[in-house]
Biopython code that builds the backbone (N, CA, C, O; Angstrom):
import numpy as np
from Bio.PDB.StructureBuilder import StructureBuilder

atoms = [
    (1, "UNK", "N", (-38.566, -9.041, 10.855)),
    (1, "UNK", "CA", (-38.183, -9.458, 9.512)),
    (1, "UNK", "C", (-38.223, -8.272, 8.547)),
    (1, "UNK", "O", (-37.567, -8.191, 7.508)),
    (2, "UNK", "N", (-39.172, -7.265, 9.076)),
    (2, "UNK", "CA", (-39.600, -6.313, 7.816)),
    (2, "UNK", "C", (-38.313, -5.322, 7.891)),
    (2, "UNK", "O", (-37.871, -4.717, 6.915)),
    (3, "UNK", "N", (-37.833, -5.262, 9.091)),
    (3, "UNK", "CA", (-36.261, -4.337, 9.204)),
    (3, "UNK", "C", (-35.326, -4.775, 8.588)),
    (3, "UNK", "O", (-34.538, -4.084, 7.943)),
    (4, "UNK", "N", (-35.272, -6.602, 8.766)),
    (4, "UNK", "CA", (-33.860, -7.217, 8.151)),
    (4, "UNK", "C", (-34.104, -6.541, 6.402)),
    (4, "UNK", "O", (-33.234, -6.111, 5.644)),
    (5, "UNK", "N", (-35.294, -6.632, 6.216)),
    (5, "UNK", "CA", (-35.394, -6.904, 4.871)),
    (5, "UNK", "C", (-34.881, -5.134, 4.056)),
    (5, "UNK", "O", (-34.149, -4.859, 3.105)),
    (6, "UNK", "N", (-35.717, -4.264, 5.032)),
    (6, "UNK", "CA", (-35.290, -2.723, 4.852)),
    (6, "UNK", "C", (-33.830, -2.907, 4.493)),
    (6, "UNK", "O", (-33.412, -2.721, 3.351)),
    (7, "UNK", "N", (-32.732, -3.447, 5.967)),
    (7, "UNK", "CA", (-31.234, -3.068, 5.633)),
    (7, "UNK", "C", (-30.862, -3.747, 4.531)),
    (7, "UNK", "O", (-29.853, -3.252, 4.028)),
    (8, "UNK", "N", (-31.280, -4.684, 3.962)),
    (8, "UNK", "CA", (-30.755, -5.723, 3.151)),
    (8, "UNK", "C", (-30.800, -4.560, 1.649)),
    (8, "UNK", "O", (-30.005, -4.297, 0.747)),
    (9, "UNK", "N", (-32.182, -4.112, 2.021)),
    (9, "UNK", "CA", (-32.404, -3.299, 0.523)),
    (9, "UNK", "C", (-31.326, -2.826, 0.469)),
    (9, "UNK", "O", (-30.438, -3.154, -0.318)),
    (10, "UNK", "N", (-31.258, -1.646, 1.653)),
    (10, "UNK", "CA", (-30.858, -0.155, 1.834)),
    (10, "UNK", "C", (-29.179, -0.501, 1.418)),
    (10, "UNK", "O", (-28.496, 0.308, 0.790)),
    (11, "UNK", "N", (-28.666, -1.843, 1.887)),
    (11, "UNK", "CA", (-27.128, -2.099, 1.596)),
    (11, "UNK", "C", (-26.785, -2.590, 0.294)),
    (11, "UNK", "O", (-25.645, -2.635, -0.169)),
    (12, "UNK", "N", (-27.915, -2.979, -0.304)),
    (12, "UNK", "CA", (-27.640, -3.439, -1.694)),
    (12, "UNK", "C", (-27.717, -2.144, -2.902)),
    (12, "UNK", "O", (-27.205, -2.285, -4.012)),
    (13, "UNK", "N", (-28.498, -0.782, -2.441)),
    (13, "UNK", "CA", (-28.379, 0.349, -2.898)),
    (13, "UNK", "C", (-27.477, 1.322, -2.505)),
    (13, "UNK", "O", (-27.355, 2.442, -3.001)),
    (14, "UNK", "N", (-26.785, 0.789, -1.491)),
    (14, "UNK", "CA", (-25.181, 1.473, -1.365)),
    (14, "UNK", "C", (-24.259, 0.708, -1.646)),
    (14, "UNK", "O", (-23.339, 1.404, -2.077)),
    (15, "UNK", "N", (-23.906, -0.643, -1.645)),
    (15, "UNK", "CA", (-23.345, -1.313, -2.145)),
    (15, "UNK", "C", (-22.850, -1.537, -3.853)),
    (15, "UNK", "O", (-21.724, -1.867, -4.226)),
    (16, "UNK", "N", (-23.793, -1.312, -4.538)),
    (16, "UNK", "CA", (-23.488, -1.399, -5.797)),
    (16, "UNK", "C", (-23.241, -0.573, -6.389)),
    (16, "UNK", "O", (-23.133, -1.028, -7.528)),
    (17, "UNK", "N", (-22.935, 1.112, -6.419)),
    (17, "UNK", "CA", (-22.291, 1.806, -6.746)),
    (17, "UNK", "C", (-21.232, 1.415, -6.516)),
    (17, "UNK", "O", (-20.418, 0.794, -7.199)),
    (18, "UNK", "N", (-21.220, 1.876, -5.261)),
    (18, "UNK", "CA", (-19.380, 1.555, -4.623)),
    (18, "UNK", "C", (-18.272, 0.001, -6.007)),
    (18, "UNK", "O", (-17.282, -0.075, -6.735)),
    (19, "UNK", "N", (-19.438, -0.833, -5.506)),
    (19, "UNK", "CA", (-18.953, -1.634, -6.265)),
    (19, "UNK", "C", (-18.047, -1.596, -7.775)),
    (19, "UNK", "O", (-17.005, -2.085, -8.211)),
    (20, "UNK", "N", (-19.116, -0.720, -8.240)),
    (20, "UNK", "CA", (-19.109, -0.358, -9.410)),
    (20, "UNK", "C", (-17.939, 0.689, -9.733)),
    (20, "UNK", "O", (-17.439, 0.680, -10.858)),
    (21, "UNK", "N", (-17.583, 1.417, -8.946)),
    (21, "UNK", "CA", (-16.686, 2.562, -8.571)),
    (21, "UNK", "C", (-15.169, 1.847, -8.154)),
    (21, "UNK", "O", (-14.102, 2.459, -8.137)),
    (22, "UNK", "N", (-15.347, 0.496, -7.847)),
    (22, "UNK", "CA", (-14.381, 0.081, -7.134)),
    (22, "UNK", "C", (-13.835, -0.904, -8.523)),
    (22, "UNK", "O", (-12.696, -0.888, -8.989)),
    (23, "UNK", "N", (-14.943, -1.697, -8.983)),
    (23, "UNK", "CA", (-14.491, -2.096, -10.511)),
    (23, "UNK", "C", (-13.716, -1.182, -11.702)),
    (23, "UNK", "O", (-12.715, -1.435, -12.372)),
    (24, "UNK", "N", (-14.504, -0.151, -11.677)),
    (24, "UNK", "CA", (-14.389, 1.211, -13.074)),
    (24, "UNK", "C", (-12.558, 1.489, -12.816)),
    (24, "UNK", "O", (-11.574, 1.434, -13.553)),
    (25, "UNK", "N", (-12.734, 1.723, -11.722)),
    (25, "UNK", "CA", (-11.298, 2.800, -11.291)),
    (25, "UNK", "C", (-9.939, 1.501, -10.956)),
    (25, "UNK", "O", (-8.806, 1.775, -10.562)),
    (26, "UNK", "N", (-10.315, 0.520, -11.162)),
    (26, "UNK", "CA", (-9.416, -0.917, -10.793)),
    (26, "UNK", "C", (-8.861, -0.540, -9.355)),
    (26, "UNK", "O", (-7.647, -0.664, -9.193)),
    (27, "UNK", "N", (-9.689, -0.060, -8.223)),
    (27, "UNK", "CA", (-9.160, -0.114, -6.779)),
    (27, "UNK", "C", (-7.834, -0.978, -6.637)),
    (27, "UNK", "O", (-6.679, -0.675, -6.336)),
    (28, "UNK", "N", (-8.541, -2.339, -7.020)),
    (28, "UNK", "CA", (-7.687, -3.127, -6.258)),
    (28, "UNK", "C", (-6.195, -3.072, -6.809)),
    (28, "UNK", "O", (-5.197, -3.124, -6.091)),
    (29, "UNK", "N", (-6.197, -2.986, -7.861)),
    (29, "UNK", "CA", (-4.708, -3.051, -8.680)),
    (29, "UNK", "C", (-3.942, -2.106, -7.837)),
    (29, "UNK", "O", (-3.143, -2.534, -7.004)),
    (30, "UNK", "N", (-4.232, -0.323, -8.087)),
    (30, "UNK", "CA", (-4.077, 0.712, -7.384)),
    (30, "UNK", "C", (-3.856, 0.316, -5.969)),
    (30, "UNK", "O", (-2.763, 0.777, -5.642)),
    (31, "UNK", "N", (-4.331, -0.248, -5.107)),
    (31, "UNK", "CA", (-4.164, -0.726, -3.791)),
    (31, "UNK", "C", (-3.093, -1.557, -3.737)),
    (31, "UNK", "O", (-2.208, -1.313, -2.917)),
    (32, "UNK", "N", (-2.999, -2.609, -4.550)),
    (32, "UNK", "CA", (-1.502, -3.513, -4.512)),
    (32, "UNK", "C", (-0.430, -2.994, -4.806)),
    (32, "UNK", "O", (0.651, -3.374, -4.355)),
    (33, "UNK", "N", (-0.655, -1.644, -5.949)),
    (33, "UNK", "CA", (0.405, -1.307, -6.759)),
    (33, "UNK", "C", (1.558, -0.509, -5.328)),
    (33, "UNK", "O", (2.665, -0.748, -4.845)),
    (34, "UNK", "N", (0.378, 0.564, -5.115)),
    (34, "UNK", "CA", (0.777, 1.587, -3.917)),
    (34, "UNK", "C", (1.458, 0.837, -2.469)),
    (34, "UNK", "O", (2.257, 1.415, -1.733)),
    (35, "UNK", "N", (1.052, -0.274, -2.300)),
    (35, "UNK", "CA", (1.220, -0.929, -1.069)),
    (35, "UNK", "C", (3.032, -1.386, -1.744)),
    (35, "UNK", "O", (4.021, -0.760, -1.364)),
    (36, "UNK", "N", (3.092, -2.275, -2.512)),
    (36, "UNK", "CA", (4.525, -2.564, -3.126)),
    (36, "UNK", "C", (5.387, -1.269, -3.306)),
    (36, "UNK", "O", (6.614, -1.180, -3.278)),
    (37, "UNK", "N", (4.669, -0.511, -3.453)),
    (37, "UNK", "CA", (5.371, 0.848, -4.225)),
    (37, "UNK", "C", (6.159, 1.687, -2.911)),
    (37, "UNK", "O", (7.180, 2.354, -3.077)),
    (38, "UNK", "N", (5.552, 1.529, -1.750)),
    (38, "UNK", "CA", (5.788, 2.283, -0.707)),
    (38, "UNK", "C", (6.676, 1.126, 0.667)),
    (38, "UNK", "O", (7.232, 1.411, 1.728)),
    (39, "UNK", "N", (6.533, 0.362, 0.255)),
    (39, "UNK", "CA", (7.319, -1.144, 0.965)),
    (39, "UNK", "C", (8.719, -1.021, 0.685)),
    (39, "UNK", "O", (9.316, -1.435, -0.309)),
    (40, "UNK", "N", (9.381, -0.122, 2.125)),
    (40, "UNK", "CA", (10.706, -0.529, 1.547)),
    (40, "UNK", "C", (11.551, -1.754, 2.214)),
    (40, "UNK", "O", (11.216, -2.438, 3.181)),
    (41, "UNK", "N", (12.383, -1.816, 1.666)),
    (41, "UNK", "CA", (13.487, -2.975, 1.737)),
    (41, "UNK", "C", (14.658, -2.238, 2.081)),
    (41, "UNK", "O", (14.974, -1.051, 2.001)),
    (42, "UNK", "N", (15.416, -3.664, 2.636)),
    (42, "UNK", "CA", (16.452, -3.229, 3.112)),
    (42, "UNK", "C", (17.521, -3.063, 1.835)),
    (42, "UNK", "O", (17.554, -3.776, 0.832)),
    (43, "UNK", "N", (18.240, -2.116, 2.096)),
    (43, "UNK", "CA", (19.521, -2.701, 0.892)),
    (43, "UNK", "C", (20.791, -3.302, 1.481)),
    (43, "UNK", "O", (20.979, -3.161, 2.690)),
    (44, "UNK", "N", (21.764, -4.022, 0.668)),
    (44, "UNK", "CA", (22.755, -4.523, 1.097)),
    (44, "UNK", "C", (23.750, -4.327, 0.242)),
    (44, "UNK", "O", (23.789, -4.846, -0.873)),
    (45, "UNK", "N", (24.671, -3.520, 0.738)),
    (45, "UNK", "CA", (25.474, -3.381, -0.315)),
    (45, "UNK", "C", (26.853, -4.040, 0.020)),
    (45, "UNK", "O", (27.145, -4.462, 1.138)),
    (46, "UNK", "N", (27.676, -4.079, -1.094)),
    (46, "UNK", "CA", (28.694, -4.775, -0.852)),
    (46, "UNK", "C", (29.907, -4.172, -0.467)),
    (46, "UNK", "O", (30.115, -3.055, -0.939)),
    (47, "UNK", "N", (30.898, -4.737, 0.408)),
    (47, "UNK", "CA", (31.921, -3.806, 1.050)),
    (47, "UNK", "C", (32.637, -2.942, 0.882)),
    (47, "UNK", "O", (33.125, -2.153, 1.691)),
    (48, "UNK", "N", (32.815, -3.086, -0.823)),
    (48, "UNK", "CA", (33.854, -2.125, -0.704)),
    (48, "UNK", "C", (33.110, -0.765, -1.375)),
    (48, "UNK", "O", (33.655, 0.249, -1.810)),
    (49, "UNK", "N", (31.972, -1.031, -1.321)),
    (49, "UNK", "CA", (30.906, 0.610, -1.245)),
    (49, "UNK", "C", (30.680, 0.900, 0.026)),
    (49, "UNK", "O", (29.643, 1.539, 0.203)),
    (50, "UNK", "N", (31.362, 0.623, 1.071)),
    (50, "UNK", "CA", (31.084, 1.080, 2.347)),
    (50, "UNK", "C", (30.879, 2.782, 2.388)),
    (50, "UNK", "O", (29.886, 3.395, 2.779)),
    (51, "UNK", "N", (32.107, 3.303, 1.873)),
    (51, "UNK", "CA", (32.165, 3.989, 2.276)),
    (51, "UNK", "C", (31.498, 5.110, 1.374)),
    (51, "UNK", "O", (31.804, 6.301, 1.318)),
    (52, "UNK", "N", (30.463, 4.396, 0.653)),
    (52, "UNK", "CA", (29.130, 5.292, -0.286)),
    (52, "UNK", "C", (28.224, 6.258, 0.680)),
    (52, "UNK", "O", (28.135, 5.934, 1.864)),
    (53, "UNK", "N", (27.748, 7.087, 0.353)),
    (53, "UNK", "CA", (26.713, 7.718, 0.651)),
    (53, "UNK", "C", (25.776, 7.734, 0.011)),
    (53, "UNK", "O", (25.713, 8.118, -1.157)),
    (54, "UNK", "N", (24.507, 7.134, 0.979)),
    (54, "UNK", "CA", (23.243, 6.847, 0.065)),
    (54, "UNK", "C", (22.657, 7.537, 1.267)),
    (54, "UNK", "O", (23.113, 7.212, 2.364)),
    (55, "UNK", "N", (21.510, 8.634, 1.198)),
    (55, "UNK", "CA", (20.018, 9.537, 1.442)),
    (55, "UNK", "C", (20.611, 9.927, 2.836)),
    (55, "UNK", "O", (19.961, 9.973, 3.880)),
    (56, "UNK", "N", (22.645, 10.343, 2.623)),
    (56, "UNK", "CA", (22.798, 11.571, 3.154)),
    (56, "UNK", "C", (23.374, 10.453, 4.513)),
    (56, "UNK", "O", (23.823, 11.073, 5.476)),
    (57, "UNK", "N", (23.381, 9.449, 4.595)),
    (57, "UNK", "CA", (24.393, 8.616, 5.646)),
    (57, "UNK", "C", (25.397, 7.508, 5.258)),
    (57, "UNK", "O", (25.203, 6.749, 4.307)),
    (58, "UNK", "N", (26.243, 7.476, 5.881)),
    (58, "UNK", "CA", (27.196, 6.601, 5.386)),
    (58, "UNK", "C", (27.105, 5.003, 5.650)),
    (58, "UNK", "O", (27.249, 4.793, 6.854)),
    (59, "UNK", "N", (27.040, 4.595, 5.396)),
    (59, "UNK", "CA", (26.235, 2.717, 5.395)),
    (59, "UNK", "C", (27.306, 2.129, 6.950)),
    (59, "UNK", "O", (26.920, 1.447, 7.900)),
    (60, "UNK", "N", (28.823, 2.769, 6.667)),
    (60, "UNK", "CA", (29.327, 2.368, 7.694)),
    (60, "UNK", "C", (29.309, 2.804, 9.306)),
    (60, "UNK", "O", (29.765, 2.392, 10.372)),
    (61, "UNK", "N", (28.362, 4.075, 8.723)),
    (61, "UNK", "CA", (28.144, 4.974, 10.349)),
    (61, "UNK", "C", (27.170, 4.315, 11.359)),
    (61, "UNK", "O", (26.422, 3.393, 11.033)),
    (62, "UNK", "N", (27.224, 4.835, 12.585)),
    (62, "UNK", "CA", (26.276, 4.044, 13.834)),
    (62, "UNK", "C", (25.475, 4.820, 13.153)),
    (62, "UNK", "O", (25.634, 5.783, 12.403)),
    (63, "UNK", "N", (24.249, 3.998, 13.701)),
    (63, "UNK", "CA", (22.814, 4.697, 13.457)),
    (63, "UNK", "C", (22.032, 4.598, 12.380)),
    (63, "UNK", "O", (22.349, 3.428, 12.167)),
    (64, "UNK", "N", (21.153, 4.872, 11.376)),
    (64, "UNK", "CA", (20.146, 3.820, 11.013)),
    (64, "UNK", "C", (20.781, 3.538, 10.163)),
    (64, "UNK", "O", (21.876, 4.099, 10.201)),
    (65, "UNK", "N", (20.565, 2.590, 8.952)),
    (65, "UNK", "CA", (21.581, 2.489, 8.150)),
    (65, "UNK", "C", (20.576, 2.403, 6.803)),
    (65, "UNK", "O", (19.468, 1.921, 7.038)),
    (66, "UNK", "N", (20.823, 2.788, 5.514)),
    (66, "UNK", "CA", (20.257, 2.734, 4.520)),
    (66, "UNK", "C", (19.507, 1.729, 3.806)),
    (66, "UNK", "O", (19.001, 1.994, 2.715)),
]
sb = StructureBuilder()
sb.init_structure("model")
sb.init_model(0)
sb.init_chain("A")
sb.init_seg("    ")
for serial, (resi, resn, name, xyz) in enumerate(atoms, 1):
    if name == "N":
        sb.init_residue(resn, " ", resi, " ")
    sb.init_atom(name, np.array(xyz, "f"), 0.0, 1.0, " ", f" {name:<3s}", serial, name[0])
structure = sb.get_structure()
C-alpha cells in the first residue's frame, strides 16, 4: 500500500504541471487546429478546368491526381 500511495503522490506532482502547461498554452485547441490544418481533401473540379494545372499536374493526366 505504502508504494501505491508513493506513485499516486509522485504522479500527482508530475501531473499537475503538465496539466497546467497543457491548460496555459490551450494544447488542445492547437492540436485540433493543426490536425484540420494538415487534413487534406480531395478536390473536384469541374470539367471544363480539366485541363488546369494545379501543384504542377494536370487533373486529366494518369497518375495521382490533385
Amino acid at each position: 500500500m505504502n508504494t501505491f500511495i508513493n506513485f499516486f503522490i509522485w504522479g500527482l506532482i508530475i501531473a499537475a504541471p503538465l496539466w497546467w502547461l497543457w491548460w496555459r498554452f490551450r494544447l488542445g485547441y492547437w492540436l485540433a487546429r493543426s490536425r484540420s490544418l494538415f487534413r487534406r481533401r480531395a478536390v473536384q473540379l469541374p470539367s471544363q478546368l480539366e485541363g488546369l494545372v494545379i501543384r504542377g499536374k494536370r487533373v486529366g493526366s494518369p497518375g495521382r491526381k490533385a
